[in-house]
C-alpha positions in Angstrom: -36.7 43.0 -73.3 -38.8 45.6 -71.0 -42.5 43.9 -70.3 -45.5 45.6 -71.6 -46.3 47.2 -68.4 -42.8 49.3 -68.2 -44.1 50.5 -71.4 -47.7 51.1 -70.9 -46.3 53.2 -68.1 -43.9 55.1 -69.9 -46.0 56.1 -72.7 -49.1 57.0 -70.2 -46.6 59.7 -68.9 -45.6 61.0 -71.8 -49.1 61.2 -73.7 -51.1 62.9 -70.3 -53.7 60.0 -70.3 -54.1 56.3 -69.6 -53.0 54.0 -71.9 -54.4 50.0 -71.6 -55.3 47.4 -73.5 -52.3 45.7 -75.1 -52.5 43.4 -77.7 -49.3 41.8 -79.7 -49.8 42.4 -83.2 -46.4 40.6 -84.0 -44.3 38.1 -82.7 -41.6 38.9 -79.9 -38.2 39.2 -81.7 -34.8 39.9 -80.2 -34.7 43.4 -82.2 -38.2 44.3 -80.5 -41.8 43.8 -81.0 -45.3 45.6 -81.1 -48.6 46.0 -79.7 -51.7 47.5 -80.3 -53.2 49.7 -77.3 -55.8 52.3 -76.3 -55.0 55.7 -75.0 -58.1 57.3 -73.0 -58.4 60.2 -75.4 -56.2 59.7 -78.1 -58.3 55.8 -79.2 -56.6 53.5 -81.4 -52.8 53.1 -80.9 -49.9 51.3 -81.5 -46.8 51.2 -79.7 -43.4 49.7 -81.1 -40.3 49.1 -79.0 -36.7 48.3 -80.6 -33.6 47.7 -79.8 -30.6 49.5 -81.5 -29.6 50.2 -85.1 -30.3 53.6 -84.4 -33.8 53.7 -83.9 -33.8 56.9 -82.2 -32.1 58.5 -85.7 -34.7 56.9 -87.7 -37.5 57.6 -86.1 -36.8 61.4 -85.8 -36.1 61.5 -89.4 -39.6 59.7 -90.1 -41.7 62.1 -87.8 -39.9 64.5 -90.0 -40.5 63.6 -93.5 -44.0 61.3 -93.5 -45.9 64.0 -92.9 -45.1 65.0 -96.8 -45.4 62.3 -98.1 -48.9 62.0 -96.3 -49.6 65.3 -98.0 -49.2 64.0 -101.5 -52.3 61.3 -100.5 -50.0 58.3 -99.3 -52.0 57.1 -96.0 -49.1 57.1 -93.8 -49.6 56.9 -90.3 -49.1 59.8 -87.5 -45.7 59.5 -85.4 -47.5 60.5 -81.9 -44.3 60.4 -79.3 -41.2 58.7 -79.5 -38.5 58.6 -76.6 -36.1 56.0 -74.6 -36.4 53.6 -72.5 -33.4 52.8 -70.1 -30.1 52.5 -72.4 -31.3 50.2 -74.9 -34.7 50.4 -75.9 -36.8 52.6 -78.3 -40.4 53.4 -78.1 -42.7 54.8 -80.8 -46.3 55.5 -80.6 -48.2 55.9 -83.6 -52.1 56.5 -84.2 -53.3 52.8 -85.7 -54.8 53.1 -89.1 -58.2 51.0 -89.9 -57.7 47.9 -91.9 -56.2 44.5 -91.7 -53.4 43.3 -93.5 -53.3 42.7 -97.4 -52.4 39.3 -96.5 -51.0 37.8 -93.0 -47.0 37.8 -93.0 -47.3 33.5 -93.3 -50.8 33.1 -94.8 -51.5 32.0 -97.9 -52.7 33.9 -100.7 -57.1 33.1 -101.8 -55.9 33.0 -105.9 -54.8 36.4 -107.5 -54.5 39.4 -105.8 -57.1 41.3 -107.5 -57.0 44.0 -110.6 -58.0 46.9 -108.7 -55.8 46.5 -105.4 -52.7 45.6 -107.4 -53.1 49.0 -109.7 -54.0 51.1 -106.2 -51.0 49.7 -105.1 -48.5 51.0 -108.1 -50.1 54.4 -107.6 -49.4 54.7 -103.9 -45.8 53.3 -105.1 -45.8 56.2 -107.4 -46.5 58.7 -105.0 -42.7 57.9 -103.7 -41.4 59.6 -106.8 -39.3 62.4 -106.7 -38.6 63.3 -102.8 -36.9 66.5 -103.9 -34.8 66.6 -101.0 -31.2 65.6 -100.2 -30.6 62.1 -98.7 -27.7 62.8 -96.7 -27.7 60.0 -94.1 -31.0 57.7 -95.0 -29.2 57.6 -98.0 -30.8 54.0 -98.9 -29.3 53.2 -102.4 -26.3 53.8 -100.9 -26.5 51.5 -98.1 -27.5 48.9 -100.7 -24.6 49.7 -102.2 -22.4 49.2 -99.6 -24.2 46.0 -98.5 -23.9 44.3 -101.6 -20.2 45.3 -102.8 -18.8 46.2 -99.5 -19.9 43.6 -97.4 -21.7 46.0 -94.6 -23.1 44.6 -91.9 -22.2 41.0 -92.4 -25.4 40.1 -94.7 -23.6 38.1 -97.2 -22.6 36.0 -94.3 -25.7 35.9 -92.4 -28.3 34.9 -95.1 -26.8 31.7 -96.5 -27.4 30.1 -93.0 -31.4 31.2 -93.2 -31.9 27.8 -94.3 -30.2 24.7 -96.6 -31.1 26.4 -99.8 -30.1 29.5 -99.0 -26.4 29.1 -99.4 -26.6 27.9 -102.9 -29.0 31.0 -104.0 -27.2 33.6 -102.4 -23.6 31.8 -104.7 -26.0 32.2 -107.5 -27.3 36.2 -106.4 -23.0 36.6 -106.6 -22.7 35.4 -109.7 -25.6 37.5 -111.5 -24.4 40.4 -109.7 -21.3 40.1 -111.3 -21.8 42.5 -114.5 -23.4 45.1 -112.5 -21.0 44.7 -109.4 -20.4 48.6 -107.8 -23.5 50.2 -109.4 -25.4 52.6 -107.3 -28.7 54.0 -107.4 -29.6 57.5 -106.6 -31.6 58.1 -103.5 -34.3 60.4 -105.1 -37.4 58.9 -104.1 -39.3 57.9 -100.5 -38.6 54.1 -99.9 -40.3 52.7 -97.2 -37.7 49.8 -97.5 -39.9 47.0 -96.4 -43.1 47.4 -98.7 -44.4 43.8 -98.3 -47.8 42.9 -98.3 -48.5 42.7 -94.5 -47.7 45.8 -94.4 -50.3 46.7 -96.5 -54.1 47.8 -95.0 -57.4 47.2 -96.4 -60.8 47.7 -95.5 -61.5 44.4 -98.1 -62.1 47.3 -100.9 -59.6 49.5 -100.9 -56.2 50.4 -99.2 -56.4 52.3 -95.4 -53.0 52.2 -95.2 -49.4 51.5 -95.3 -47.3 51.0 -92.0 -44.0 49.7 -90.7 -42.0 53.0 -91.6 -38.6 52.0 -89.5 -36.4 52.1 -92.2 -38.1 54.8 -94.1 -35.5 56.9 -96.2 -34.8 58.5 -99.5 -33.3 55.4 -102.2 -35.2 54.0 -105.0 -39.1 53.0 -105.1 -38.1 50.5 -107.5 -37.1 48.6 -104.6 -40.3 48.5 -103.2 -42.2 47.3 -106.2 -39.6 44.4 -106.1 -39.9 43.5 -102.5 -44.0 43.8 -103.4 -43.1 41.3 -106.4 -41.0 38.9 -103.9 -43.9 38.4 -101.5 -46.4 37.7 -104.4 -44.4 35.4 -106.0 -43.8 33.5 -102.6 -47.8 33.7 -102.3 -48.2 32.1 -106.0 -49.3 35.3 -107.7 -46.8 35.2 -111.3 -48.8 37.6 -112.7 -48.4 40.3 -110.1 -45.0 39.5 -109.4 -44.2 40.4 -113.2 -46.1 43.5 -113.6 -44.6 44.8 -110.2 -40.8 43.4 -111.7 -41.5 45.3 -114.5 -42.5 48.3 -113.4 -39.2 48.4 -111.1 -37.6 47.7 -114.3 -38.9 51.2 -115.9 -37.8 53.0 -112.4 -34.5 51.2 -112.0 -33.3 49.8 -115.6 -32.8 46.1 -115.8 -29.0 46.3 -113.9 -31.0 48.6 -111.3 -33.6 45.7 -110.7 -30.6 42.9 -110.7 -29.0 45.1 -107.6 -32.4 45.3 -105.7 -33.7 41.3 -105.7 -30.0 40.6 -104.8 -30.2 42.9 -101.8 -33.6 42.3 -100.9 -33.4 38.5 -100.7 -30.1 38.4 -98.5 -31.4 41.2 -96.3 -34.6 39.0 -95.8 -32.7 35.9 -95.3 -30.6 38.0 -93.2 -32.8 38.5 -90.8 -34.7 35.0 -91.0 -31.8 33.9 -89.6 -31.0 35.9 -86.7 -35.2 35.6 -85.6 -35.6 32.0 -86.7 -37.1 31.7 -83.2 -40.2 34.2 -84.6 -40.4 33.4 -88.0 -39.4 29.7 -87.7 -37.8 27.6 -90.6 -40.3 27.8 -93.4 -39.7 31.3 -94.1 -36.8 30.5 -95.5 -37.4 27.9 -97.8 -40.7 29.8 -99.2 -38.2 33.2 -100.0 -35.1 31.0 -101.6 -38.2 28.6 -103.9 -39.9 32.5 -105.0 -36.6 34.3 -105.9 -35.0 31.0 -108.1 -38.6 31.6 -110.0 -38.0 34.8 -110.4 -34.1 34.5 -111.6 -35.3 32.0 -114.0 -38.2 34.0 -115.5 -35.4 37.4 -115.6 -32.4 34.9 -116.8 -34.6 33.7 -119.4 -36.2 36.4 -120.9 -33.0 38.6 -120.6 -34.4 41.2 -119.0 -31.9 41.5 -116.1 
């Protein structure tokens, strides 16, 4: 992976004006990582390097399309420059919105996540409905599809080894999947794809912003309400966890919902397992305990 100061002086060139002051604001993974910086003119930044999976695509179609959804009152950050570095490596700079997270990645939640921020979230969740444009290749649902019934990208073998207890969820995942195998949802709303509540800003009295855009696209916002209802759960929050199932339930329909826990639990434990050496082990464990609540509470009441 390129050090910080190959970056710094990469994206000094390209923005006219010195750029210092590098923080992490994650861990270093294999894929990438990210820091926060200052740019002499510009202020607050942040600057994100990845590796692969067609970053440079992705990006472009994100410094494309956020601006609209920004437009419709979603606080989205600004895409500032994005570009190469060497063969491998991606590099995004983005203005850095106020705020601190909605709750740390592995902290714990303080009881409840209160009435107010839970409701501002559904309406910024809202404000993904309806992209009006065509998908064509961030076709998400698709992809979902594909990964689920297909067998893309070797998911269904990578999660199981996340940890011990993932193996036997992701037998049981199959199994539920089974009267709804081959469905696919249509890619008619924004998805940001990895809505979790890190990613999520706050000022302690309202939401500054949403960020993490990498694998923005056009799919169904039902899946992020249930990635929203994951972390919660994980965090001990039932209540918030339903309301945001049940929500995705109106967006998706119950088989709709069944497709998008199963794919966003072995896409999560997908990737615990290939950066165990960021997230460590517990990850795992915390994800597999939430989602058998959640199959339970859906088994039970029959609504998926």
């Amino acid at each position: 992976m390129p050090a910080w100061r190959e970056v710094q002086l990469l994206v000094s060139s390209e923005l006219g004006e010195p750029v210092s002051s590098a923080e992490p604001l994650v861990p270093a993974r294999r894929s990438g990582t990210t820091w926060a910086a200052r740019a002499q003119r510009t202020g607050a930044i942040v600057v994100k390097l990845r590796h692969g999976d067609r970053a440079y695509e992705k990006t472009r179609w994100c410094a494309a399309h956020l601006p609209a959804l920004g437009t419709r009152g979603y606080p989205v950050p600004t895409i500032l420059w994005h570009g190469t570095l060497g063969a491998q490596w991606h590099v995004t700079v983005q203005n850095r919105i106020s705020g601190r997270p909605l709750f740390a990645l592995d902290g714990p939640m303080d009881g409840p996540m209160d009435g107010p921020i839970l409701e501002a979230l559904l309406r910024l969740v809202e404000l993904q409905a309806g992209a009006g444009i065509p998908a064509d290749d961030r076709d998400f649902t698709g992809y979902v599809a594909n990964v689920l019934f297909d067998d893309w990208d070797q998911v269904w073998a990578d999660a199981p080894r996340a940890c011990a207890a993932a193996g036997p969820l992701c037998a049981r995942l199959r199994r539920w999947l089974q009267p709804v195998w081959g469905l696919r949802l249509p890619p008619v709303d924004y998805a940001h794809n990895d809505l979790n509540l890190s990613n999520v800003l706050t000022d302690g009295a309202r939401i500054t912003g949403v960020v993490d855009w990498d694998e923005f696209g056009l799919g169904s916002r039902a899946l992020d309400l249930v990635a929203l209802a994951v972390d919660c759960e994980r965090r001990g929050d039932r209540a918030a966890a339903d309301r945001l199932l049940a929500r995705a339930a109106e967006v998706a329909g119950d088989d709709g919902v069944r497709c998008l826990v199963s794919y966003r639990v072995i896409g999560g434990l997908a990737v615990y397992t290939h950066e165990r050496q960021a997230y460590g082990d517990s990850l795992g464990d915390e994800e597999c305990t939430a989602v058998s609540a959640i199959l339970d509470r859906l088994q039970a009441t029959g609504g998926a």
